[in-house]
C-alpha positions as CSV (number, residue, x, y, z in Angstrom):
1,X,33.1,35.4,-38.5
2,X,31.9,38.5,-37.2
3,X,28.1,39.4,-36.4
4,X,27.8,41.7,-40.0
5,X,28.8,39.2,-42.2
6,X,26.8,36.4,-40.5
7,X,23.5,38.7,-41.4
8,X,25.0,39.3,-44.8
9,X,26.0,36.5,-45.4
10,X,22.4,34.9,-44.4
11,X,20.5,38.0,-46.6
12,X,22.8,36.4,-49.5
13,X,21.2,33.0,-48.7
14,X,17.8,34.3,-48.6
15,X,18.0,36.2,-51.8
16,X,19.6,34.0,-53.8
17,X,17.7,30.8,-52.3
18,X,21.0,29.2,-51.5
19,X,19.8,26.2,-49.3
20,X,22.9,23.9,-48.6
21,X,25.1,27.0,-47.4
22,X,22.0,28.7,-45.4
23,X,21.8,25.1,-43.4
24,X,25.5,25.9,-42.8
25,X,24.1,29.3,-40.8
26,X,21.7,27.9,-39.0
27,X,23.6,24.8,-37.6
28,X,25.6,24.6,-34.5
29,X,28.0,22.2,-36.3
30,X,29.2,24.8,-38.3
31,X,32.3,25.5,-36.1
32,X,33.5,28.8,-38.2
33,X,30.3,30.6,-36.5
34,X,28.9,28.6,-33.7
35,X,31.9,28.9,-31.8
36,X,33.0,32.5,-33.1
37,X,33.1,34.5,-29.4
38,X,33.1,37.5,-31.5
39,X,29.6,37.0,-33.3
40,X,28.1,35.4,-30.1
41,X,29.4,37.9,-27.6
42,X,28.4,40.6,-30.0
43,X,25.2,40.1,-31.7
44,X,22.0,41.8,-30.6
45,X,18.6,40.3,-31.5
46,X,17.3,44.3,-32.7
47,X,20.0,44.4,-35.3
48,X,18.9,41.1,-36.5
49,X,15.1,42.0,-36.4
50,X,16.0,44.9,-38.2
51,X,18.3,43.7,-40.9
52,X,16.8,40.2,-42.0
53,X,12.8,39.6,-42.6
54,X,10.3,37.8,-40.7
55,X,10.5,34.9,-39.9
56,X,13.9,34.6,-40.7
57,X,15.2,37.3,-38.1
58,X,13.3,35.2,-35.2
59,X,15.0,32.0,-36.6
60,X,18.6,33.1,-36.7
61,X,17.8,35.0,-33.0
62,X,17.0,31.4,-31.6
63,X,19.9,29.7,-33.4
64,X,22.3,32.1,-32.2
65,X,21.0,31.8,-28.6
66,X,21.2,28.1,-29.1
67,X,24.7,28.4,-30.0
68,X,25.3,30.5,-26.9
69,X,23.7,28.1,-24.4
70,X,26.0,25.1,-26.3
71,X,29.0,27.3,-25.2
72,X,27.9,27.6,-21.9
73,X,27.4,23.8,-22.0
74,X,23.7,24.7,-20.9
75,X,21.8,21.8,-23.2
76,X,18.5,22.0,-21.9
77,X,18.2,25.8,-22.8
78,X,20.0,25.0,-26.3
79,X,17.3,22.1,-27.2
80,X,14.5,24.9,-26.1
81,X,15.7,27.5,-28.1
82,X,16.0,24.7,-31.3
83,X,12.6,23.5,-30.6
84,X,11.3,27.5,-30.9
85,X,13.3,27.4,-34.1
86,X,12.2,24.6,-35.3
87,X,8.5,25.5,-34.5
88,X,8.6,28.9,-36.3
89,X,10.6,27.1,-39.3
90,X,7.4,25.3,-39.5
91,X,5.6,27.8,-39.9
92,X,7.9,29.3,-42.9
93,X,8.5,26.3,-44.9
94,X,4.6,25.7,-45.2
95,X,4.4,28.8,-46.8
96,X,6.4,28.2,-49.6
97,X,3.6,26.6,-51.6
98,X,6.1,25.9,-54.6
99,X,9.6,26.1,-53.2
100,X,12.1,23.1,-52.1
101,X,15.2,24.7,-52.4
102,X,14.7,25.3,-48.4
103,X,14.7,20.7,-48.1
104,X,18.8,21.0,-46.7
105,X,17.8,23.1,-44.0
106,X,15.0,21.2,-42.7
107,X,17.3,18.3,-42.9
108,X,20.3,20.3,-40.7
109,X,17.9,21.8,-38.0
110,X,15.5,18.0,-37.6
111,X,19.0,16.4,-37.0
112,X,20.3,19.0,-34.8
113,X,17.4,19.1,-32.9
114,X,17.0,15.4,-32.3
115,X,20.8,15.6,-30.5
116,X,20.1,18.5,-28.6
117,X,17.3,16.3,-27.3
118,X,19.7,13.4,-26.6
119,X,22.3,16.1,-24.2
120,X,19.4,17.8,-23.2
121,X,17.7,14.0,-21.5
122,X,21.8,13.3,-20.3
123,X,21.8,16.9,-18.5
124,X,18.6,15.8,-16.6
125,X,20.1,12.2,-15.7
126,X,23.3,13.8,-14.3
127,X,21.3,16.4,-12.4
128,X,19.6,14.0,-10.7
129,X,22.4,11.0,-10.7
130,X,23.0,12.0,-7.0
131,X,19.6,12.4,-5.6
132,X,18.0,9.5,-4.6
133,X,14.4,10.3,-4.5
134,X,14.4,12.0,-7.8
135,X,16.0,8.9,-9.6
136,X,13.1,7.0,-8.1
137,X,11.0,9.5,-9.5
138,X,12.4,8.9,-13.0
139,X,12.1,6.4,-15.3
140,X,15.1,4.4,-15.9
141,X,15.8,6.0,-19.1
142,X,14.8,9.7,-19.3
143,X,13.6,10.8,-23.1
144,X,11.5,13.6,-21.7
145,X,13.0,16.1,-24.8
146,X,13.7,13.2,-27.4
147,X,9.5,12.7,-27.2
148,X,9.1,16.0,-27.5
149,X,11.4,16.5,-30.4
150,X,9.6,13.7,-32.0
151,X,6.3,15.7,-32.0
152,X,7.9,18.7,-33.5
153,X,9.6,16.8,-36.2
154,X,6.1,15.1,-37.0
155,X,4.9,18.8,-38.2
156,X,7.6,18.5,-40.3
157,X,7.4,15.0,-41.7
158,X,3.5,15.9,-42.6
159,X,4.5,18.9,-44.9
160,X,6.8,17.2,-46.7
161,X,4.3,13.6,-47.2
162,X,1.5,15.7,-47.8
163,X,3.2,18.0,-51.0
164,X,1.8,16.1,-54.2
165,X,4.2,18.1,-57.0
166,X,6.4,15.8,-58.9
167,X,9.3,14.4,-56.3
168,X,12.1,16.7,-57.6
169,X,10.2,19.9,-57.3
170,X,8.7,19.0,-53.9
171,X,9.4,19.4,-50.1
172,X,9.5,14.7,-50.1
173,X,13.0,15.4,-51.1
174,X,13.5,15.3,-47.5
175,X,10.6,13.4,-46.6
176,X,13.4,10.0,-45.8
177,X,15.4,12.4,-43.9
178,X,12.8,13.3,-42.0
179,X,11.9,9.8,-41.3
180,X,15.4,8.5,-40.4
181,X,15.8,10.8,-38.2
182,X,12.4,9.8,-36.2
183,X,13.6,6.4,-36.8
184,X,16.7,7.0,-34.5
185,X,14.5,8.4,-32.4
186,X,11.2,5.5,-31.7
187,X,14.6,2.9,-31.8
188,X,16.1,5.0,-28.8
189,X,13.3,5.8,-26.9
190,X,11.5,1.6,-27.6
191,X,8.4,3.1,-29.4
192,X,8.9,1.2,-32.7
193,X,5.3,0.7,-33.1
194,X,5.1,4.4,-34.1
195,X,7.2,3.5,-36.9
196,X,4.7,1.6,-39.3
197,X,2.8,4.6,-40.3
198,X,6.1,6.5,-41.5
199,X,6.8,3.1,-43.6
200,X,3.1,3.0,-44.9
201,X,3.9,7.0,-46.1
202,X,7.0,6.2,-47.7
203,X,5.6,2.8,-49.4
204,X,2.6,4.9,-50.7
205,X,5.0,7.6,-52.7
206,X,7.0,5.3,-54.6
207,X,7.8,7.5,-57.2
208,X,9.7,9.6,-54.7
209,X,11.9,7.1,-53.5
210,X,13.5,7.3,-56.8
211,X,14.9,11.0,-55.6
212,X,16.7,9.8,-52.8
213,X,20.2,9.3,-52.0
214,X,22.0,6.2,-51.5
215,X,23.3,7.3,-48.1
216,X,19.9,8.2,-47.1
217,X,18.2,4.7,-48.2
218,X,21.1,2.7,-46.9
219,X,20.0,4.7,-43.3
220,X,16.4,4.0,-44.1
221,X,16.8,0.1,-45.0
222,X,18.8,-0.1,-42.1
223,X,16.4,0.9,-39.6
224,X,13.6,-0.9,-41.2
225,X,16.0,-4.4,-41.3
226,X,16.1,-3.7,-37.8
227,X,12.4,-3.4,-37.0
228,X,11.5,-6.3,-39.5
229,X,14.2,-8.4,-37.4
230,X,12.6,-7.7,-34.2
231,X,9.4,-8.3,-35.6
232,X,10.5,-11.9,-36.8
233,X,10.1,-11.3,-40.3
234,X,13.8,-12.4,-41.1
235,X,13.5,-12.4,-44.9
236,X,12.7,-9.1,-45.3
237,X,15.6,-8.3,-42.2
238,X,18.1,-10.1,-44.5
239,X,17.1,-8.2,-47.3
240,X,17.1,-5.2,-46.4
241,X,20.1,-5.4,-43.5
242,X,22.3,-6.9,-46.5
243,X,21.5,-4.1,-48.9
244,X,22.7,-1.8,-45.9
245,X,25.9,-3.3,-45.3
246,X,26.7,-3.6,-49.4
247,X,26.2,-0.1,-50.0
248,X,27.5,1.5,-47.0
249,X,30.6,3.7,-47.8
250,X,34.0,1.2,-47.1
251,X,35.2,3.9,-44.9
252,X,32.3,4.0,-42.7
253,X,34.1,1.2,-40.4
254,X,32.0,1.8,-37.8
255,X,28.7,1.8,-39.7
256,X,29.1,-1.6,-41.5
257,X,30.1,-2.6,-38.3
258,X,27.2,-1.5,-36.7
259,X,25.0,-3.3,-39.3
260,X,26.6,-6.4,-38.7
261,X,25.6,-6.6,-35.6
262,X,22.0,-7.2,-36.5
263,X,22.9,-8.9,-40.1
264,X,24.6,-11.9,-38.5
265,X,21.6,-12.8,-36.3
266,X,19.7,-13.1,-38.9
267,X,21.8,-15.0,-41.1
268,X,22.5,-17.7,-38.8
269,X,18.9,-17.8,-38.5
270,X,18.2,-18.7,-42.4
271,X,21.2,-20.8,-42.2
272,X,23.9,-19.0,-42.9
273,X,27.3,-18.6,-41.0
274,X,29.6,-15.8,-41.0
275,X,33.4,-16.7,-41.6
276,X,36.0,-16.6,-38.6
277,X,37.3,-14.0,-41.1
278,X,34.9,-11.7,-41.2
279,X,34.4,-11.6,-37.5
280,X,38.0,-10.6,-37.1
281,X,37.6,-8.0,-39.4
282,X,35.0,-6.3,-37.8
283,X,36.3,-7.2,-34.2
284,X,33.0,-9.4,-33.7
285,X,34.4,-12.3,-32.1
286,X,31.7,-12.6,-29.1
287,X,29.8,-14.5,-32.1
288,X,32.5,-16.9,-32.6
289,X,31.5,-19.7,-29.7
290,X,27.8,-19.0,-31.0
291,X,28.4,-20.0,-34.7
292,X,30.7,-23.0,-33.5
293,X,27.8,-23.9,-31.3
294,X,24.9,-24.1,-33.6
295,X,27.3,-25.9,-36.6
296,X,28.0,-28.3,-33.2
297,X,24.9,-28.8,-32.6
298,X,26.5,-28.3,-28.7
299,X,23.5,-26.9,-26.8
300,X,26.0,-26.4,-23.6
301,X,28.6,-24.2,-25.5
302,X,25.9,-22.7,-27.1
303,X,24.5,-21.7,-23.7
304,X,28.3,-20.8,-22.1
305,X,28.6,-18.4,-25.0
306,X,25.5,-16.4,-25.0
307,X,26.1,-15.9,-20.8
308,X,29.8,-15.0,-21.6
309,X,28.8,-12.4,-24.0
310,X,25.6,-12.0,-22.6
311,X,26.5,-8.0,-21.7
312,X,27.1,-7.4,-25.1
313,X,24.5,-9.2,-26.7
314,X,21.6,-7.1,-24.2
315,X,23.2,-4.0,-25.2
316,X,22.1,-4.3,-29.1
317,X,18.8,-5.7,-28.2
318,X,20.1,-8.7,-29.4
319,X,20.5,-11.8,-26.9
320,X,16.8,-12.8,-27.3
321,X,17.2,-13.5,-31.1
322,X,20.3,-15.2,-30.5
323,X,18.6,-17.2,-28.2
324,X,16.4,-18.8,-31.5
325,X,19.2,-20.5,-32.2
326,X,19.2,-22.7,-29.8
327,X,16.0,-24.7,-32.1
328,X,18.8,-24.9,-35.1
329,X,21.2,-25.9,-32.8
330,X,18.8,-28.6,-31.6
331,X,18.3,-29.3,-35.1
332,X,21.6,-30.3,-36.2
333,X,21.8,-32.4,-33.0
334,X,19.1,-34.5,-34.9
335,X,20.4,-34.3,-37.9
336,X,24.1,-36.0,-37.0
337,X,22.0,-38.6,-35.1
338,X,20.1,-39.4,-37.5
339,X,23.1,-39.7,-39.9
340,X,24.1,-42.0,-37.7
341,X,21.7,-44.4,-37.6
342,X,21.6,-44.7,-41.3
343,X,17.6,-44.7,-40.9
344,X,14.8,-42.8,-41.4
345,X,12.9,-44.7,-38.9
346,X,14.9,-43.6,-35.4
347,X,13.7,-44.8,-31.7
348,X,13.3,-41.0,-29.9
349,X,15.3,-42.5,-26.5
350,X,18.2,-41.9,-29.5
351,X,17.9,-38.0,-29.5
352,X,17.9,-38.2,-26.1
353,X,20.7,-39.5,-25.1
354,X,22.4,-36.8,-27.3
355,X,20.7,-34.3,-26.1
356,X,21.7,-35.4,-22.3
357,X,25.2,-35.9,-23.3
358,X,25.2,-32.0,-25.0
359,X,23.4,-30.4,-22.1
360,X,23.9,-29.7,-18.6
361,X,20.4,-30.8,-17.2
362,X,18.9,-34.1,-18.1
363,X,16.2,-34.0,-20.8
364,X,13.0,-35.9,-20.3
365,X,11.3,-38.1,-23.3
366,X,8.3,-35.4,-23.3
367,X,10.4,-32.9,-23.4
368,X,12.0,-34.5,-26.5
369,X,8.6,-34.9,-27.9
370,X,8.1,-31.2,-27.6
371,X,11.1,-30.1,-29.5
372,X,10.3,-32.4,-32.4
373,X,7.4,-31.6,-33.0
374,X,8.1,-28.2,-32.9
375,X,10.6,-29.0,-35.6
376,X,8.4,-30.6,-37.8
377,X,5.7,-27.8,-37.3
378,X,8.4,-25.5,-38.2
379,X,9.2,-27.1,-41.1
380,X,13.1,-27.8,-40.2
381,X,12.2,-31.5,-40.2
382,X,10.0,-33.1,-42.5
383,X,8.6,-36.4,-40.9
384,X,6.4,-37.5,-38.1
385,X,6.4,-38.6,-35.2
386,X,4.7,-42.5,-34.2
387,X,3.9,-42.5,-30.9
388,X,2.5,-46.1,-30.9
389,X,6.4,-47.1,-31.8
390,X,8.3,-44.2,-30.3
391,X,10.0,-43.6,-33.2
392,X,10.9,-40.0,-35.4
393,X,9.9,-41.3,-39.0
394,X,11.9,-38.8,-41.7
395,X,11.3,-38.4,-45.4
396,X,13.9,-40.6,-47.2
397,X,14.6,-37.7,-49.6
398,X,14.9,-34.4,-47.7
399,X,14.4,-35.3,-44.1
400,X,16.5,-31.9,-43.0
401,X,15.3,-28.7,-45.9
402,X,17.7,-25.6,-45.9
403,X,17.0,-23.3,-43.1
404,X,16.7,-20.3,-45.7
405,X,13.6,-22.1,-47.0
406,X,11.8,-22.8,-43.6
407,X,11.6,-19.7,-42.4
């Protein structure tokens, strides 16, 4: 493409209010002009203040200087030039009081912007990979330009929450967009407390939701899962995580996988145990020795696994939920025991000599004390505990409820 037909083909947009191919012209994804040497070596920023009106000359000047800087593998200036874009978008989208058609470009630029943050922060880290005092300076992940692409996106996110036309003819077409990508942003930077107000927004326009797309709400749910997960609410993760993973496109291998990730957690959590089959579908074995574990009951394989896999486990934020497990492992220790003794009245010195033969380091009566009750308080064992006798006292009918309904 040549640097004529890009402004001709960009006056077309404009006239015609052609959004989808316009977010084409202002993306550096769109190889057939982002990478043309013979629009980017040729265009000249008076041409295009002459040729395309205001403030749509200054936008494409910015994009095509961020397309040059991309070229030149110069990602700092690229996310600068994007955030100047962005800002003067802004400033054109609020204008148009009763236009949407414009939604699929705010949606191009917000994502593009966001990843031009993310090479922006790695062209810092390598810059200073090799200088000692300055990685001391630093924090030990740098997000300096994913922040600040998070506060221009918020100008964004508050046009399109804040226009009360009906959903189709409004700018909250993209208002879920919008928030997905600020999602991936509060997740990568650990802010996710920033996150509840974008929920509360979303919750407060249902009608809206009905406009989006199934792609967009399978992102959305996904991100929320993953904050209700870390937030313990592990009902509402299920929920939402599973509706992910069921409507995620079968080709998207790497997305269901993804998903997974944070789904089996919080299944084995409420009970539920993934197959050996399903694992080596998705090339998820380093939960295999955890689910054999917990339906064990064996509190030292439990342990060997989550160290063996412990590297993997950290890197999805993971290994800390995982480590809850260890209280339904414990669980179904008691269970089989008291099985065994074909009781419901069982001496406590009982559950610890299981517990001593299934762990490493020797387990002290108190300490037994502590984990039962903490059972019982939880719910996962209904009985008491009679200290005069030293004895776990169960219910005779369901002395061991499903997991999915104590939690």
């Amino acid at each position: 493409m040549n640097f004529h037909i890009y402004i001709q083909e960009v006056n077309n947009c404009l006239n015609y209010k052609n959004g989808n191919d316009l977010a084409l012209l202002l993306s550096y994804q769109d190889k057939d002009h982002s990478q043309s040497s013979r629009l980017l070596n040729a265009f000249s920023e008076e041409t295009i203040a002459k040729n395309i009106n205001m403030p749509w000359n200054d936008i494409c000047i910015y994009h095509l200087n961020v397309c040059y800087h991309i070229s030149q593998l110069k990602f700092i200036a690229a996310y600068k030039e994007q955030a100047n874009l962005i800002q003067y978008f802004t400033k054109a989208i609020s204008s148009m009081n009763n236009e949407n058609w414009m939604c699929p470009v705010l949606n191009v630029l917000i994502r593009d912007l966001r990843l031009l943050a993310i090479a922006a922060d790695l062209e810092i880290s390598l810059q200073t990979k090799n200088d000692f005092k300055k990685q001391l300076a630093q924090k030990p992940h740098i997000h300096n330009h994913l922040e600040t692409a998070a506060d221009n996106i918020m100008g964004l996110f508050r046009i399109t929450a804040t226009d009360l036309r009906s959903a189709e003819q409004s700018k909250r077409k993209s208002m879920i967009n919008v928030i997905n990508q600020l999602f991936k942003i509060y997740f990568k930077i650990n802010k996710l407390h920033l996150c509840k107000p974008l929920v509360r927004a979303l919750e407060n326009n249902k009608n809206t939701q009905l406009v989006f797309g199934l792609a967009e709400r399978v992102t959305y749910n996904y991100f929320l899962g993953m904050r209700y997960m870390f937030d313990s609410d592990y009902r509402n993760a299920d929920e939402l995580l599973s509706f992910s993973f069921r409507n995620c496109h079968t080709s998207s291998f790497k997305n269901k996988r993804l998903i997974l990730i944070f789904l089996i957690p919080v299944k084995m959590l409420l009970g539920f145990m993934p197959t050996i089959e399903l694992l080596q579908e998705f090339n998820l074995m380093h939960f295999e020795d955890v689910v054999n574990a917990v339906k064990q009951g064996n509190l030292r394989l439990l342990d060997k696994a989550l160290e063996q896999n412990s590297e993997f486990f950290w890197k999805y934020g993971i290994y800390l939920i995982l480590e809850k497990l260890k209280i339904i492992a414990y669980r179904n220790v008691f269970k089989k025991v008291v099985l065994i003794s074909k009781t419901h009245q069982i001496p406590i010195t009982q559950f610890q000599i299981a517990l001593n033969f299934l762990q490493d380091e020797e387990t002290t009566i108190e300490e037994v004390h502590c984990i039962l009750a903490n059972l019982i308080s939880d719910g996962k064992i209904k009985g008491y505990i009679s200290l005069q006798h030293q004895k776990l006292v169960v219910s005779k009918q369901t002395p061991f409820p499903k997991l999915s309904t104590t939690v």
